[in-house]
C-alpha positions in Angstrom: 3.9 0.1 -15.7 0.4 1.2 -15.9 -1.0 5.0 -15.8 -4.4 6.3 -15.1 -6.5 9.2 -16.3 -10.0 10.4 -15.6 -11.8 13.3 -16.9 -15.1 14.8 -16.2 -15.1 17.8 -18.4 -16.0 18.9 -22.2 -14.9 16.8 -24.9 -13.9 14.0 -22.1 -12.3 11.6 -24.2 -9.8 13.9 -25.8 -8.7 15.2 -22.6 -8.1 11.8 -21.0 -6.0 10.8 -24.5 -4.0 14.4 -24.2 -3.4 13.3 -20.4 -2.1 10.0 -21.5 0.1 11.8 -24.2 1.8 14.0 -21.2 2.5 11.1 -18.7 4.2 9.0 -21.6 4.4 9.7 -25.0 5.7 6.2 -25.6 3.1 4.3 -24.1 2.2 1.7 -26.4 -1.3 0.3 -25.6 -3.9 2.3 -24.1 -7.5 1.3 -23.8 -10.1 4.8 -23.5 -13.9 4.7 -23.2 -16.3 7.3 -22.2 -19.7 7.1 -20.6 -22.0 10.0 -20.7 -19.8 13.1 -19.7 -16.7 11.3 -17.9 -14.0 9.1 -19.7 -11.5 7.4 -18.5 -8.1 6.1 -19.7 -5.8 3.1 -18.7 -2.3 3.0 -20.4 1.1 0.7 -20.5 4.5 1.5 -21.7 4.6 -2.3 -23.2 2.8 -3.0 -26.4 0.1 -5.2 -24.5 -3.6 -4.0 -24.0 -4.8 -2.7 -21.2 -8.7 -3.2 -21.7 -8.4 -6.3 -19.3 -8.0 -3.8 -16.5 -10.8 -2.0 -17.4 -14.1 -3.8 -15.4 -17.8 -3.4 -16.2 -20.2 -2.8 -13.9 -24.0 -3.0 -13.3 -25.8 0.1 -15.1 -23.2 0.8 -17.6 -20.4 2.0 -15.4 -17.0 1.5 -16.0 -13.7 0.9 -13.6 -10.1 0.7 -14.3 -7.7 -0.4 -12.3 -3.8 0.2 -11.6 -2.6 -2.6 -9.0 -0.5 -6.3 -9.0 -2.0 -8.9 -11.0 -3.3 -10.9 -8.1 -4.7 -7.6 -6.8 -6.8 -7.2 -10.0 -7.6 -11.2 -10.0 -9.0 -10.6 -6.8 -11.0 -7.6 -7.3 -12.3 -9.3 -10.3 -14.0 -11.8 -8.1 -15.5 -9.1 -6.1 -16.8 -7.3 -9.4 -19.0 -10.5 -10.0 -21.0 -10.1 -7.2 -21.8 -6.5 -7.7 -22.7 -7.9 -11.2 -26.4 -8.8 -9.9 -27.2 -5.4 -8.7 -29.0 -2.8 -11.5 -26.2 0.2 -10.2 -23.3 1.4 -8.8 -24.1 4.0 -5.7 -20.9 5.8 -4.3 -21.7 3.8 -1.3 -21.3 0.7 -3.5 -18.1 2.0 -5.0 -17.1 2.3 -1.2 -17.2 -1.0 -0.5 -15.5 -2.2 -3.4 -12.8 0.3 -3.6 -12.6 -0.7 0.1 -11.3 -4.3 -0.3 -7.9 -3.1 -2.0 -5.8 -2.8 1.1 -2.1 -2.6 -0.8 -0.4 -0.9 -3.8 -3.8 -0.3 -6.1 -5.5 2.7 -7.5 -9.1 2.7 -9.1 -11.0 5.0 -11.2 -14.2 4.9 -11.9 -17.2 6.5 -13.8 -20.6 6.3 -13.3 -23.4 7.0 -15.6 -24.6 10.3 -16.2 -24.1 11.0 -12.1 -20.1 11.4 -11.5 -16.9 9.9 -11.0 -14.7 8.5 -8.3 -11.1 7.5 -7.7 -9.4 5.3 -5.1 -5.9 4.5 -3.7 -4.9 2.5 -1.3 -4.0 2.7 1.9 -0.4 0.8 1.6 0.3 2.4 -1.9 3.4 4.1 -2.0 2.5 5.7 -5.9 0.4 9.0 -5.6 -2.9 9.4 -7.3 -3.3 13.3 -8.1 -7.3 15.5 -9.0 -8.1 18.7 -9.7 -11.9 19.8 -8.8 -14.3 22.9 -9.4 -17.7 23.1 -9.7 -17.6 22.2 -12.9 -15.0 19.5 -13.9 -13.0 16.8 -12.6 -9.8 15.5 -13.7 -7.7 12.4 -12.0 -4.3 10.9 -12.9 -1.0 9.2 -12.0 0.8 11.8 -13.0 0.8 16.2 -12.3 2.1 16.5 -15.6 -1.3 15.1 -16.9 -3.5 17.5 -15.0 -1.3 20.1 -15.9 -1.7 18.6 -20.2 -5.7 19.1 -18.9 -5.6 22.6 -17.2 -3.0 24.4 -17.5 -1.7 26.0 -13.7 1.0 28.0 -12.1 3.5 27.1 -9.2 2.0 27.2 -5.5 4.8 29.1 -4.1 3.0 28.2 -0.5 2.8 24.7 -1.2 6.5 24.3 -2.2 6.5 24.3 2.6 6.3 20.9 2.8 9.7 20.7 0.5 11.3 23.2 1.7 11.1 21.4 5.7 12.3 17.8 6.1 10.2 17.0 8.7 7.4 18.5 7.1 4.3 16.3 5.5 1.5 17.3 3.5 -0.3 14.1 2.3 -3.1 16.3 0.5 -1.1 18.9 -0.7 1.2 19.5 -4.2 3.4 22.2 -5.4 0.8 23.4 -7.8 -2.3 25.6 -7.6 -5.8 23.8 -7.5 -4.0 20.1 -8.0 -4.5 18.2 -5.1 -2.8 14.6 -4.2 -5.7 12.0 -3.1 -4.4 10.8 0.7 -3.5 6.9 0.9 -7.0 4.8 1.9 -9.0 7.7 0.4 -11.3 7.6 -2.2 -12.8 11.2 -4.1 -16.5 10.9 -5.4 -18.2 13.9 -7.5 -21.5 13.2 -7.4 -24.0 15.5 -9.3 -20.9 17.9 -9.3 -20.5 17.7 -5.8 -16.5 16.6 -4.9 -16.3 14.5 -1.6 -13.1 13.0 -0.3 -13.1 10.8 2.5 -11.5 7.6 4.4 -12.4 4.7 3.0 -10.3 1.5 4.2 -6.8 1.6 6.5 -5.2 -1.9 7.4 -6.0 -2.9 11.2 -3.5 -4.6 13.2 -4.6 -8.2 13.8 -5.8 -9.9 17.1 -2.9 -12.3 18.0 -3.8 -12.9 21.6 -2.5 -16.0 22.7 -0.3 -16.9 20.4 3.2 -17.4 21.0 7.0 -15.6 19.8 7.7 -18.9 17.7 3.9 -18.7 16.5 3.9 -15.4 15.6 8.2 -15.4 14.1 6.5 -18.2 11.7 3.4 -16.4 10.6 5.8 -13.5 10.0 8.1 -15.5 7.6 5.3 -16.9 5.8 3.6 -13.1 5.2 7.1 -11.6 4.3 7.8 -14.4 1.6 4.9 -14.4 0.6 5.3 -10.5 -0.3 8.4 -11.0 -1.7 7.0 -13.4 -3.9 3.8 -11.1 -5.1 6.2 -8.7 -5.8 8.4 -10.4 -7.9 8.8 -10.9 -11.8 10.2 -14.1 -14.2 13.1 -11.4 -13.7 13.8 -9.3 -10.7 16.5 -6.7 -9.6 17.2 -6.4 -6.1 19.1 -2.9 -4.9 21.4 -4.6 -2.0 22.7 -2.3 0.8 24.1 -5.0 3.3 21.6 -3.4 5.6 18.9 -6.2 7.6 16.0 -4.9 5.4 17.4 -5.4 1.6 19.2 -8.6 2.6 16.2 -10.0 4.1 14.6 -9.0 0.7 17.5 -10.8 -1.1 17.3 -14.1 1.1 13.6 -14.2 0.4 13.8 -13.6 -2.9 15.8 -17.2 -2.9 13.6 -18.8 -1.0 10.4 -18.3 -3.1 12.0 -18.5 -6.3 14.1 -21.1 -8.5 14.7 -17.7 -10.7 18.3 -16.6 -9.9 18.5 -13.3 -9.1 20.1 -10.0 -10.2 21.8 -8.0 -7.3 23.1 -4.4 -7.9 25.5 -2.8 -5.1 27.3 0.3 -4.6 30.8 0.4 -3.3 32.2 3.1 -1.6 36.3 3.9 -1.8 38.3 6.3 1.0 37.3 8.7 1.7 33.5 7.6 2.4 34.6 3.6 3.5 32.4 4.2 6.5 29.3 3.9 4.2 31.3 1.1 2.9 28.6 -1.9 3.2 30.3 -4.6 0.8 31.3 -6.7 3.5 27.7 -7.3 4.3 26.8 -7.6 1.0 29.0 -10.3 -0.4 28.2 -12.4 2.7 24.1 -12.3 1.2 25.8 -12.7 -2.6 27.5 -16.2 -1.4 24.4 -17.5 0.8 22.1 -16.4 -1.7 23.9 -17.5 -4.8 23.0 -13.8 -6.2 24.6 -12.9 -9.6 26.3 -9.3 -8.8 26.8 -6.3 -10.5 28.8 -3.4 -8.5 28.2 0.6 -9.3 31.0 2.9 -7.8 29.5 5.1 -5.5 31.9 7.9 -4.9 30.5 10.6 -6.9 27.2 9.9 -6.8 26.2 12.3 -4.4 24.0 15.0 -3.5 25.0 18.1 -5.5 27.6 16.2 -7.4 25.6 13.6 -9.5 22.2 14.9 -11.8 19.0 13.5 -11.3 16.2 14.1 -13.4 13.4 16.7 -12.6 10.1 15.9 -12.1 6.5 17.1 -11.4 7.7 18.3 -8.1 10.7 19.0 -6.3 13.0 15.8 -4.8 14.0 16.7 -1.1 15.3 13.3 -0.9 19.1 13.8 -0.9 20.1 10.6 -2.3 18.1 10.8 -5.6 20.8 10.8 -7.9 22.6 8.0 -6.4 18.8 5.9 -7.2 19.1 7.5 -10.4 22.7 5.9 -11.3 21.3 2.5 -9.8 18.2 2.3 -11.8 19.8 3.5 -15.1 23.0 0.5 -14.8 19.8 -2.1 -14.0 18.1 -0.9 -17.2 21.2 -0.8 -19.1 21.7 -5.1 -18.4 21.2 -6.9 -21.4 19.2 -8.6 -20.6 17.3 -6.4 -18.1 15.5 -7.3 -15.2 11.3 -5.7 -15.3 10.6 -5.6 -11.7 13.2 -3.9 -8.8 12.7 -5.1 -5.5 12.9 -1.8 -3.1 13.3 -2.4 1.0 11.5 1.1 1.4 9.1 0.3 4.5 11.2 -1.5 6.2 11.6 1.3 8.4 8.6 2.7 8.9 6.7 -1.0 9.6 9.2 -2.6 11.8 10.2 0.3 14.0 11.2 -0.2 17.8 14.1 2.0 19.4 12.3 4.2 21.8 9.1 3.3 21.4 9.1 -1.1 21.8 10.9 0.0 25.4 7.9 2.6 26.7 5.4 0.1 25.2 7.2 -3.0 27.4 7.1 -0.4 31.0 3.2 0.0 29.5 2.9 -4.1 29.5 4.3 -4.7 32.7 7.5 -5.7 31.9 9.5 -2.8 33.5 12.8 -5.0 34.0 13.4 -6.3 30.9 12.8 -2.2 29.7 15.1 -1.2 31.6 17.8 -4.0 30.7 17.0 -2.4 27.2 17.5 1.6 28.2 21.0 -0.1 29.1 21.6 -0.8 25.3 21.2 2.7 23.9 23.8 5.2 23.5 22.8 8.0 26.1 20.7 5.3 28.9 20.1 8.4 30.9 18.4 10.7 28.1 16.6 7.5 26.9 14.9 7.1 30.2 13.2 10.3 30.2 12.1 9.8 26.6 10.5 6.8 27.7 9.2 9.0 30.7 7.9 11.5 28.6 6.1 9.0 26.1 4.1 7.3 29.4 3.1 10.7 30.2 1.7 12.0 27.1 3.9 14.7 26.9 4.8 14.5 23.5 1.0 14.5 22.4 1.2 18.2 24.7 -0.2 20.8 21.8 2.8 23.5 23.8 5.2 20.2 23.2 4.5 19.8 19.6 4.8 23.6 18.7 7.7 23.8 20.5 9.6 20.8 18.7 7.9 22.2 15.2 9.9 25.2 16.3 13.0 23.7 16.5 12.9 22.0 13.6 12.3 24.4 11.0 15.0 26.0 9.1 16.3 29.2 10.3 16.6 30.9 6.9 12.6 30.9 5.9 11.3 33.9 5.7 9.5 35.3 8.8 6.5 36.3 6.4 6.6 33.4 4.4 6.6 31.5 7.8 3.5 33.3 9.1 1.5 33.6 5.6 1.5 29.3 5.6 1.0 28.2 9.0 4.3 25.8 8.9 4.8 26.0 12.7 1.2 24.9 13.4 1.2 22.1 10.3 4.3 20.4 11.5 2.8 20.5 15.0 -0.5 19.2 14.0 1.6 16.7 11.6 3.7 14.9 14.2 1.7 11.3 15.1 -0.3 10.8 18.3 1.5 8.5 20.4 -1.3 7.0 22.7 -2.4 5.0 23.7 1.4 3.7 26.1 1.5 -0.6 24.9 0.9 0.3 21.5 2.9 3.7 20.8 5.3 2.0 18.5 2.2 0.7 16.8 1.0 4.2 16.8 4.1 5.8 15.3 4.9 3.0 12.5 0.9 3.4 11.3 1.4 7.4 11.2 4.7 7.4 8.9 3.2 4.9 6.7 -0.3 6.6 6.3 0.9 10.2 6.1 4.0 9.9 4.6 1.9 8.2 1.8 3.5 4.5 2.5 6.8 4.6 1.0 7.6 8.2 2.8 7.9 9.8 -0.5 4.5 11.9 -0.3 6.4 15.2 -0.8 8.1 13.9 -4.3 5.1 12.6 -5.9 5.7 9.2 -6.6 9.6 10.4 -7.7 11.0 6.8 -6.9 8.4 4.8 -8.9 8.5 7.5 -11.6 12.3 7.5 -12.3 11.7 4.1 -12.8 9.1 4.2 -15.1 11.6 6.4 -17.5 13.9 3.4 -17.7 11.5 0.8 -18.4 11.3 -0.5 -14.6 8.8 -1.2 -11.9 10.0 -0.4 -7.9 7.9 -3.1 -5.8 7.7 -2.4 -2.0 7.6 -6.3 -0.1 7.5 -4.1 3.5 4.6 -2.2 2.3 2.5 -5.5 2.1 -0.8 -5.0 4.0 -1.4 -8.2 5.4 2.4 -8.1 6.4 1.5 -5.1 7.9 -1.7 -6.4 9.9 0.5 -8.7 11.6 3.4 -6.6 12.5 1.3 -3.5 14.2 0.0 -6.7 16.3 3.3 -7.9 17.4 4.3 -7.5 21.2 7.1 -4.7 21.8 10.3 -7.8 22.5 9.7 -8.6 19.1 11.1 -5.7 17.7 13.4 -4.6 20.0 15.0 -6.2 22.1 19.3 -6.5 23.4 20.0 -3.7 21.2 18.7 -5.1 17.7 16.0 -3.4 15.9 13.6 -5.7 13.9 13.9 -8.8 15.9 11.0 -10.7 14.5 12.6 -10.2 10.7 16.2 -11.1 12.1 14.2 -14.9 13.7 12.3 -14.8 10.8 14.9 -15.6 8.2 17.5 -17.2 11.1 19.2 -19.5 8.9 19.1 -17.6 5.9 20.8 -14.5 6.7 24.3 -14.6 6.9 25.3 -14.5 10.5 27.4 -11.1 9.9 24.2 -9.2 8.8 22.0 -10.9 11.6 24.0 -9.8 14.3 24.3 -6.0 13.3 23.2 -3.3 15.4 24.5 -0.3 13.3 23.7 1.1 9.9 26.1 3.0 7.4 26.7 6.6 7.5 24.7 8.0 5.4 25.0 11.5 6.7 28.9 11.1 5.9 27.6 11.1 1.7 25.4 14.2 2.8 28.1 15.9 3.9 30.7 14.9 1.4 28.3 16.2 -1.5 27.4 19.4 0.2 30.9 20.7 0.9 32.0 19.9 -2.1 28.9 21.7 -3.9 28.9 24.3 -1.3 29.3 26.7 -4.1 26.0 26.3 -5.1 24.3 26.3 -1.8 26.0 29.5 -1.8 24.6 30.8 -4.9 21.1 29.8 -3.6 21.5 32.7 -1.0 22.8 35.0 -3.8 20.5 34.6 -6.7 17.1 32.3 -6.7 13.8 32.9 -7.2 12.8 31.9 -3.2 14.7 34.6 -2.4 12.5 36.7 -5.2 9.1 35.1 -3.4 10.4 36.0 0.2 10.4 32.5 0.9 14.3 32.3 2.3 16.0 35.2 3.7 19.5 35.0 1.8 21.3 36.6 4.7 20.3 33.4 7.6 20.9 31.3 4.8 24.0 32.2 4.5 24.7 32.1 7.9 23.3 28.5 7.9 25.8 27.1 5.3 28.7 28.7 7.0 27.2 27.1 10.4 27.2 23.8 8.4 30.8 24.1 7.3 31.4 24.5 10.9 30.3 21.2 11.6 26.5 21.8 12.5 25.4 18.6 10.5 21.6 18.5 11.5 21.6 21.5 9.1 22.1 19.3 6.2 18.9 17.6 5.2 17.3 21.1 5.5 20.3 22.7 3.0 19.8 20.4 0.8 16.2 20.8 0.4 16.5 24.3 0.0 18.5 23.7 -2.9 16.4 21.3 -4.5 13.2 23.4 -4.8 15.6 26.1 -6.2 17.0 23.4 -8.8 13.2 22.5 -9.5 11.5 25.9 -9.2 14.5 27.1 -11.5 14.1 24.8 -13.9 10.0 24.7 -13.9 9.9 28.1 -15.1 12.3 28.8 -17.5 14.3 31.3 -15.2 11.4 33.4 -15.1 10.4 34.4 -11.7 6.6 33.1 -10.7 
């Protein structure tokens, strides 16, 4: 676990050590150096020094480095060659920062001139900065900025919490602290701030090659990201569903180290999110030690979780919490937790491979596939409407943002922060028709910051960090990802199974009950069951909160939206529960006092 500080303002090196401080007063080895008006800090929670991820560079300009140790081996190699040149130019740093395509953040500063700071474009950990004219500060952490310069609530910016659908990949839920994009780098340059796009992974050029060509390139990329993301001893959070199993398999196949799996079991009434039939068919193929966690109260509104830098709209947060607390409690524990976040976002199909294979030519087999869905008729005019463009229409967009923001914001609230026109502006562009579910899967995992946890800050990585663990994404791997935005629409759809290509991939490996799945476990049903049983403090939301203070809810829709829920009107629910999270959150960040 590794955090980053930068700091371009008076007295340099004592802000970067008081940043440090607030990210993790327990960190045991830090390594902090200053050159001319900008220091920067590198720290770990184990009692090992960090100096060897701090590089030097031509002209007396410094860089550290948060990323995997093969990621850092790498860029290491890259550093020599800069090593001939007298200095570092921001264009320079461009192309250096420029060849970290996965989980890595850089910060850098250069002599006398500025600053600059990098993450990359599959990292699902945020890098955060704060900029005026006349300072800079970077970190891994809000709470560090805020150690820095001190800052109040942005009540507007709590939007993109407050609506599901909503992302704000620049954006935080404090004034003036901004959250550095995936792929972008900030320079301040003779106190000028800049941000900009510096890499993105490109889908490769596979023309030619053939479905058993391009299955076994797939299974060599995805074992070999299992492997870079594992440790001598890895955890690995088992659902049942195709992704974590396929992370479990792997894990087995790259590794004489036995692993560690950690499953939650469901009793009546929630057996339909029951997944432990699955599950202990991977335990006996893989040969997984396994430890079970009772799932039946950890749910939303039932179960804590801890509050962080910004509020957690994601409603199973407390369940992750009670998983990653019973890992770090094994004696002995496992360092690293293999996540299948990504799984989604990178191997999506559904809609999407169908339109794309009418786009290719191959109309039949499309249409053998409409067959396959639930509702064949309303699927056929979503493919329609995809051909057409129609969902790229700005009236189309505007009008879906419509429906999809909750009906209990304030009208003024609504109108003061533009959250009609950002979630219409937000939604991807779906063009070009032969690569829209290309299109789409690159859009979630560039704005929703990789790991679709942009609007938490890094909450997943961070809870992690508190028990002495690291969360490694295998999905999120960028050369994994080259090759899937390449592959043809059949391989991810195709019969009625989703993520074909990982299914052939690991054929063999994956017990035959898991490969032959077409559903997933209802997670709504947990929603639900935590939200009627807490429905006393949704309640209370409408009758006493500071959002209802800011005029950012209007308490008597809200209370006609939790009686609507009651009803039965379940698409309410990720919305409700959002709501009351940034109450929990805004509560909590100010002490009861109203901002």
């Amino acid at each position: 676990m590794t955090t980053l500080a930068l700091a371009a303002v008076p007295k340099p090196y004592n802000a970067v050590d008081a940043m440090l401080d607030a990210i993790d007063r327990d960190i045991k080895g830090r390594h902090v150096t200053q050159v001319g008006t900008v220091a920067l800090g590198i720290g770990h929670a184990e009692p090992t020094s960090p100096s060897a991820e701090v590089f030097y560079l031509p002209g007396g300009a410094r860089m550290a480095v948060d990323a995997p140790s093969w990621a850092r081996r790498y860029l290491a190699d890259r550093v020599c060659r800069f090593r001939e040149r007298e200095v570092i130019t921001p264009a320079a740093l461009v192309e250096l920062f420029g060849s970290i395509t996965g989980d890595g953040h850089c910060v850098a500063v250069l002599p006398g001139r500025g600053c600059a700071a990098y993450r990359g474009p599959m990292s699902p950990r945020p890098l955060f900065y704060a900029c005026d004219e006349r300072s800079t500060l970077v970190a891994s952490q809000i709470r560090a900025l805020r150690a820095a310069r001190p800052t109040d609530v942005d009540a507007d910016g709590l939007a993109p919490f407050l609506v599901p659908q909503l992302c704000d990949p620049r954006g935080t839920a404090w004034k003036a602290v901004h959250r550095l994009p995936p792929g972008h780098m900030l320079t301040t340059w003779n106190g000028t701030p800049d941000v900009q796009p510096v890499a993105q992974v490109e889908p490769l050029d596979t023309r030619g090659a053939g479905r058993a060509e391009l299955v076994a390139e797939f299974r060599e990329r995805f074992l070999a990201a299992v492997g870079w993301c594992s440790a001598p001893s890895t955890g690995i959070l088992l659902s049942g569903g195709i992704d974590s199993s396929a992370l479990a398999c792997a894990h087995t196949a790259v590794t004489d180290r036995l692993g560690r799996a950690y499953v939650l079991d469901y009793e009546a009434p929630l057996t339909v999110c029951d997944e432990r039939r699955f599950a202990d068919d991977v335990i006996a193929a893989c040969g997984l030690d396994a430890v079970r966690v009772p799932g039946n109260r950890l749910l939303p509104l039932v179960a804590d979780y801890p509050l962080g830098d910004e509020p957690e709209p994601w409603a199973y947060s407390a369940r992750n919490w009670a998983m990653l607390r019973r890992i770090a409690a094994d004696n002995p524990a496992p360092t690293t937790v293999l996540a299948g976040e990504g799984g989604d976002e990178l191997l999506l199909g559904q809609v999407f491979a169908v339109a794309d294979r009418i786009a290719r030519g191959d109309a039949e087999a499309a249409h053998r596939e409409i067959a396959t869905f639930a509702d064949p008729d309303g699927t056929e005019k979503v493919v329609h409407r995809l051909l057409t463009g129609d969902y790229d229409n700005h009236g189309a967009r505007v009008i879906r943002a419509l429906r999809e923001l909750p009906p209990w914001l304030g009208n003024d609230y609504i109108e003061r922060t533009g959250i009609v026109d950002q979630l219409a502006a937000g939604y991807p562009r779906l063009s070009p028709p032969g690569h829209i579910a290309t299109s789409y899967s690159r859009a979630l995992v560039a704005e929703a910051g990789a790991a679709g946890r942009v609007q938490c800050g890094g909450w997943w990585p961070d809870m992690a960090r508190r028990v002495g663990l690291t969360i490694t994404y295998p999905f999120l791997d960028p050369d994994l990802a080259a090759l899937v935005w390449s592959l043809p629409p059949e391989l991810l759809r195709d019969q009625g199974q989703e993520k074909v290509v990982l299914r052939e991939a690991l054929a063999g490996r994956l017990p035959t009950s898991v490969a032959r799945r077409r559903d997933k476990a209802e997670a709504l049903a947990l929603m639900r069951a935590g939200l009627i049983e807490g429905i006393d403090q949704l309640r209370a939301v409408a009758s006493d909160s500071p959002l209802v203070d800011l005029g950012i809810v209007d308490p008597a829709r809200l209370r006609t939206g939790i009686e609507r829920y009651a009803a039965g009107e379940l698409h309410l629910g990720p919305a409700l529960w959002a709501t009351v999270s940034v109450h929990q959150w805004l509560t909590h960040t100010t002490g009861g006092h109203r901002p």
